[in-house]
C-alpha positions in Angstrom: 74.9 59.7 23.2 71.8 57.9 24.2 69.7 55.9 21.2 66.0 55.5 21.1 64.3 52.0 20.7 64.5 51.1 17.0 60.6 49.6 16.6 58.9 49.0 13.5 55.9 51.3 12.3 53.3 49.0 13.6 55.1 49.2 17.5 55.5 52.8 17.4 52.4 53.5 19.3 53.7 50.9 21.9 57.0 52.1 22.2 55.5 56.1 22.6 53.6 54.9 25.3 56.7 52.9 27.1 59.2 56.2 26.1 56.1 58.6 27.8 55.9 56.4 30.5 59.6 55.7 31.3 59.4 60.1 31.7 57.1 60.3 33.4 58.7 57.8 36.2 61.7 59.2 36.0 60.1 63.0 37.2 58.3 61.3 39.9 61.3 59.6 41.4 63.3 62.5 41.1 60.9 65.1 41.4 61.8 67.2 39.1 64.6 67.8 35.9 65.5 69.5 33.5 65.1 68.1 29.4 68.7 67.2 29.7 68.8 65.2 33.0 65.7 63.4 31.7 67.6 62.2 28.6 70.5 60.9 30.7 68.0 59.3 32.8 66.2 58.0 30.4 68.4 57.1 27.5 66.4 58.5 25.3 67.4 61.0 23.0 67.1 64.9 23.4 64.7 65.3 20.7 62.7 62.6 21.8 62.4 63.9 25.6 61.2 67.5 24.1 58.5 66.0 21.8 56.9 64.0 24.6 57.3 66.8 27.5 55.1 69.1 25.3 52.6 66.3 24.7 52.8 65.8 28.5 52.3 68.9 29.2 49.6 70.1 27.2 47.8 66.9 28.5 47.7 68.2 32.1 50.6 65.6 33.4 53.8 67.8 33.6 54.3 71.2 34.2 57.5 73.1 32.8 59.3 76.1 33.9 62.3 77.8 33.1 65.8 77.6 35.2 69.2 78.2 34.7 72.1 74.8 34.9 75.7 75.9 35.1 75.0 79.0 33.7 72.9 78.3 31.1 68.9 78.1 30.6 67.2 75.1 30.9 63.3 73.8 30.9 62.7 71.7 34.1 60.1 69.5 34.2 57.8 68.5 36.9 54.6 66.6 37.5 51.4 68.8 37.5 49.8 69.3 40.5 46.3 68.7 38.6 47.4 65.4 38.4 46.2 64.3 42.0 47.5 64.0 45.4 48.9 60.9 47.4 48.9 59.8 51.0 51.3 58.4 53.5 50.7 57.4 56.5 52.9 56.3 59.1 51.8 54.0 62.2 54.7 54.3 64.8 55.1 52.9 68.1 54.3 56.2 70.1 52.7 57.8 67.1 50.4 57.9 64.2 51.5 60.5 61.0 50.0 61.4 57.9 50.6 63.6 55.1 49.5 64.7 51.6 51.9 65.0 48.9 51.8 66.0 45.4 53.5 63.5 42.8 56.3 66.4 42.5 57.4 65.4 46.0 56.1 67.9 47.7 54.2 67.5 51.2 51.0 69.9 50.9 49.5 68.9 54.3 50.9 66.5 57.5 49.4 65.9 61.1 50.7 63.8 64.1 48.7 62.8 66.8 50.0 60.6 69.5 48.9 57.1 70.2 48.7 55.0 73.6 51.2 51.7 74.0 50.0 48.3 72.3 47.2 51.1 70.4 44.1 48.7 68.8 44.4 48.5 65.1 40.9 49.5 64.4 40.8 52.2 66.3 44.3 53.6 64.7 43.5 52.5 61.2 39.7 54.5 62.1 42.0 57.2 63.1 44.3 57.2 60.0 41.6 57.3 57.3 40.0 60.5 59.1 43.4 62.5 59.3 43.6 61.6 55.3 39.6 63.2 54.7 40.6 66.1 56.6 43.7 66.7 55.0 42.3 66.3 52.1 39.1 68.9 53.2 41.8 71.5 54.3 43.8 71.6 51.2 40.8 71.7 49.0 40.9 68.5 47.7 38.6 65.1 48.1 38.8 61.4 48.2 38.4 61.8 44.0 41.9 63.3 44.0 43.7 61.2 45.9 45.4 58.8 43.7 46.7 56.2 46.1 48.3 55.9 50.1 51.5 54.3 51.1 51.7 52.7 54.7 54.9 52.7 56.9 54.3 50.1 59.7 56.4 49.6 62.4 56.8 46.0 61.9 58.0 43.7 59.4 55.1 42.8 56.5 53.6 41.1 54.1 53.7 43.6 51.2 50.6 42.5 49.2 48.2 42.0 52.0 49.7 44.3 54.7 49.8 41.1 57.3 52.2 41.7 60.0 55.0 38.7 59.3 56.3 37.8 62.4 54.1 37.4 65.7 54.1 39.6 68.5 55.8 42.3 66.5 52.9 44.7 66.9 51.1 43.7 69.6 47.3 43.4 68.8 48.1 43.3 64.6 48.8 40.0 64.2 45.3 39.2 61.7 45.2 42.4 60.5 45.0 43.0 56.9 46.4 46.8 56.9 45.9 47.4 53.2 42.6 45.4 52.7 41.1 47.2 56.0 41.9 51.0 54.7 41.2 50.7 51.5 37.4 49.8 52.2 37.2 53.1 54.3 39.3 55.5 51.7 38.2 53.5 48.4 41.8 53.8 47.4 44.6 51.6 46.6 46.7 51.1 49.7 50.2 50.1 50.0 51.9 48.5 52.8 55.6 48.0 54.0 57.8 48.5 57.1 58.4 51.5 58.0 62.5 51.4 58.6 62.6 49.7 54.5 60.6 52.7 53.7 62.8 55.2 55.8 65.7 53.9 53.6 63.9 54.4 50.3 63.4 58.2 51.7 66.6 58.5 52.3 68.1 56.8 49.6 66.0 58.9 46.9 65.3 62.5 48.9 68.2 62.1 51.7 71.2 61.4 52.2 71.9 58.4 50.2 70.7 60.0 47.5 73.9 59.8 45.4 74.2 56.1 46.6 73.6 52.6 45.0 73.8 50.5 47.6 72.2 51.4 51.3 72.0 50.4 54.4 69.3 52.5 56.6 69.3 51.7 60.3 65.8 53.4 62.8 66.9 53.6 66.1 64.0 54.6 67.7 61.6 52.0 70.7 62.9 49.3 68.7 65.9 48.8 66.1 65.4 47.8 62.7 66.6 48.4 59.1 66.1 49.0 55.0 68.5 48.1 52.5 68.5 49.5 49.3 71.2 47.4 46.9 71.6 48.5 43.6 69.1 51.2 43.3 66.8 48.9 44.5 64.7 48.2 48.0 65.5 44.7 49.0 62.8 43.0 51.6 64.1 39.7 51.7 61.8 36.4 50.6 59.2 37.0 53.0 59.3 40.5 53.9 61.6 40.4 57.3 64.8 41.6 56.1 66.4 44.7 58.3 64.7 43.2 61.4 68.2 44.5 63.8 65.9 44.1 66.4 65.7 40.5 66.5 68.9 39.5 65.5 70.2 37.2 68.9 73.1 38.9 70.7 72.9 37.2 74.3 71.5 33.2 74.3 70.7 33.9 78.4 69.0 36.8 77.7 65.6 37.9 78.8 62.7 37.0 76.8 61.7 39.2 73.9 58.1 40.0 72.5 58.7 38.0 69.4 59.3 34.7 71.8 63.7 34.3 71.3 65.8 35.1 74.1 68.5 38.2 74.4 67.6 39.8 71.1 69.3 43.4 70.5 65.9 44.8 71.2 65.9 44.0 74.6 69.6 45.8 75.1 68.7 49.1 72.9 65.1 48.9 73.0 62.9 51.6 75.0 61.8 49.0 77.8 65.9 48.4 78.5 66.9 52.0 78.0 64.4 53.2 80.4 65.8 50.8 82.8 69.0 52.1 82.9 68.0 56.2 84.1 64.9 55.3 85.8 67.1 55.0 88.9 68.4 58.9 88.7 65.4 60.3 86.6 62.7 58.7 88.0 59.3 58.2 85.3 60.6 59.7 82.0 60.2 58.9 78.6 62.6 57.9 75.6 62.3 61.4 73.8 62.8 63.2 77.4 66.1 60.9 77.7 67.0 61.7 74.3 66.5 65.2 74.5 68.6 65.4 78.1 71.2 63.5 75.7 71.5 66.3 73.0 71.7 68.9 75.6 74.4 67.4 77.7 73.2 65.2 80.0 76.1 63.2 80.7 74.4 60.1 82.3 71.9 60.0 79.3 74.1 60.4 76.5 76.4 57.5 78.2 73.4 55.1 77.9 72.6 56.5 74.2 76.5 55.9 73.4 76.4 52.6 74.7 73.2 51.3 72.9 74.4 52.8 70.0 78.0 50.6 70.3 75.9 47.3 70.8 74.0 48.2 67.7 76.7 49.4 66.2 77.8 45.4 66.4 75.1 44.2 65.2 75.3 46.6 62.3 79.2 45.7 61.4 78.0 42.0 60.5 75.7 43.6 58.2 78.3 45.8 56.6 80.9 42.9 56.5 78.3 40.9 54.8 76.9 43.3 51.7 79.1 46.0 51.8 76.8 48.8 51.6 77.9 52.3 50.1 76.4 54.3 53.4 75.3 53.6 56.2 72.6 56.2 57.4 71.1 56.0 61.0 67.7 57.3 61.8 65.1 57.0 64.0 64.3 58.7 67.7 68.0 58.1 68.7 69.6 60.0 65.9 67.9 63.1 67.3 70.3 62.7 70.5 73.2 63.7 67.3 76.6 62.6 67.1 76.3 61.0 70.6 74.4 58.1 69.1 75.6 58.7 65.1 79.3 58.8 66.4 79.0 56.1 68.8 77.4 53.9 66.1 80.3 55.1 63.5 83.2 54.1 66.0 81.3 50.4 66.4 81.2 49.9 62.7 84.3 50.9 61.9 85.9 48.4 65.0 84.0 45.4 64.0 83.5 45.4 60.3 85.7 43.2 58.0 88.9 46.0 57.5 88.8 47.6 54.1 92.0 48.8 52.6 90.7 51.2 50.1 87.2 51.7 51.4 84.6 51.6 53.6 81.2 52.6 54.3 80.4 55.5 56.1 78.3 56.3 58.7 76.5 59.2 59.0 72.6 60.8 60.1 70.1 60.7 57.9 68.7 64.2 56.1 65.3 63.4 56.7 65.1 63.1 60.5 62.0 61.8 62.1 59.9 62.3 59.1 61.8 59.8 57.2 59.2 56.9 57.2 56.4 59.4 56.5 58.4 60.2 53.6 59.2 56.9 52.7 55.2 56.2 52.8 54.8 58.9 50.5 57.4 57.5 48.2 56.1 54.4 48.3 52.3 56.0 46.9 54.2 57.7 44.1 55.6 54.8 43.1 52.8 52.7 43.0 50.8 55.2 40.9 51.2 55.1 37.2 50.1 58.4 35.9 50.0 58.8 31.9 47.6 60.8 30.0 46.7 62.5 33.5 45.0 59.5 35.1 45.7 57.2 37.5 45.9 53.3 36.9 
């Protein structure tokens, strides 16, 4: 039976405002519940949730409706809609995405436009904060009700200043501060992180890892990286570079990769060596073209897909024998090519990882698709936004 924080009379204002607030995130992670899975999630007590849900609601912050749980009524609660609008963007090799999203986790508006190889960052970042005004124009909305905007870059970062961490990641980025540079042109609060850490806080929270502790996300896409999410939580590692697949070594002799080591599994399973491989048969094409030719049966194509996914899939064991993740879920351009590259990846892990006898993590695709990381950046808003007494701050 959950118990209430015993305070004493002069803390109880305190403590109403932690209990409101501790609601309150609990409906914006989960986007919405009912009275009786917020007291479970809470541990507070029933009584306690029902007093502060009507004095969140009358204030403009929740909204409640009636449902039914096993049968039976129940009041679910989710966060008004009055209560402003967040942004995500996502800047992706090939691609530049951006939504709207109410904190209920629902997308109101999204647009993807593509972008040109080694894009400028002004120009993208130019491009980013115009796609948010007119979103925001063609919902009905303005810059005043945007509470904040989550960033999913496809590099590792330096989460409080949105510098790229690791040279030659993202060509062109290098002295860019992402977060600093948007939020002079949207007068918002901006949020920055990489976009395959914030894939796996999708997926670990809307996807499907969302009945999973521990998580081990992995983007095949132009390049390979990764999120973890242990115990709930989204690990990033000291300085912000943990999940970079990409760059771990797998051939000393290799050729030279764009962050300066040799043989690094980027330049096996990235787009430049995957290319390679069918240029020979299919002449100019590009990744989603080989993908596609994949998922409809191409056999050459989904041979080089299987085969990137196996060397990854190496890569990925190591990880697995080293945390022991719940789940392993596998997104990215790739995963669109099915159980070719999921499968293929499953087998790998399975073959290299440490040998379990009673368990093991599973491998399968993520729920969220392509639209993961934009989901993720969305996510990431929510989170940063403390909304209490219908305000942000």
């Amino acid at each position: 039976m959950p118990r209430d924080n015993v305070a004493s009379p002069g803390s109880q204002t305190s403590l109403r405002e932690a209990n409101r607030s501790r609601i309150v995130a609990a409906v914006k992670r989960f986007g919405g519940l009912t009275q009786v899975e917020l007291a479970a999630a809470t541990g507070l007590s029933a009584a306690t949730v029902s007093t502060i849900v009507k004095e969140l609601a009358a204030a403009g912050v929740v909204e409640t409706a009636t449902t039914s749980r096993s049968g039976r009524r129940a009041l679910r609660v989710t966060i008004a809609r009055q209560a402003g609008l967040v942004a995500g963007v996502h800047v992706g090799p090939r691609s530049l995405a951006v939504a709207l999203g109410d904190l209920a986790h629902d997308v109101v508006a999204d647009q993807t436009l593509p972008l040109p190889v080694d894009h400028r960052a002004d120009t993208t970042l130019d491009r980013a904060a115009l796609l948010v005004v007119d979103l925001l124009e063609k919902v009905g909305a303005s810059l005043d009700d945007l509470l904040s905007v989550g960033v999913a870059l496809s590099s590792p970062v330096d989460a409080g200043t949105g510098l790229v961490t690791v040279r030659g990641a993202l060509r062109g980025w290098d002295d860019v501060a992402v977060g600093q540079v948007l939020e002079k042109r949207l007068a918002r609060p901006v949020h920055v992180d990489a976009d395959a850490s914030l894939g796996a806080l999708a997926e670990h929270r809307l996807g499907a890892g969302r009945h999973t502790r521990d998580l081990l996300y992995v983007r095949l896409s132009y390049g390979t990286s990764a999120g973890l999410v242990l115990s709930g939580r989204l690990y990033r590692g000291g300085s912000g570079t943990a999940g970079q697949l990409g760059h771990v070594q797998v051939d000393p002799t290799g050729p030279m990769c764009r962050c300066g080591n040799r043989g690094c599994l980027d330049t096996e399973v990235g787009e430049t060596a995957l290319l390679d491989l069918v240029r020979p048969a299919l002449g100019e094409v590009t990744l989603r073209d080989v993908v596609r030719r994949a998922r409809d049966g191409d056999p050459g194509c989904a041979r080089v897909l299987a085969d990137a996914s196996r060397r990854a899939g190496q890569v990925v064991a190591g990880i697995v024998t080293v945390v022991d993740p719940q789940l392993v879920v596998v997104g990215g351009e790739l995963a669109q090519a099915g159980d070719v590259v999921v499968g293929a990846l499953r087998e790998s892990v399975r073959r290299h990882a440490l040998p379990h006898r009673f368990s093991s993590a599973d491998v399968v695709a993520g729920s969220l698709g392509t639209q993961a990381e934009l989901i993720g950046a969305l996510e990431l808003a929510r989170t940063e936004t403390d909304v209490v007494e219908g305000v942000a701050r």
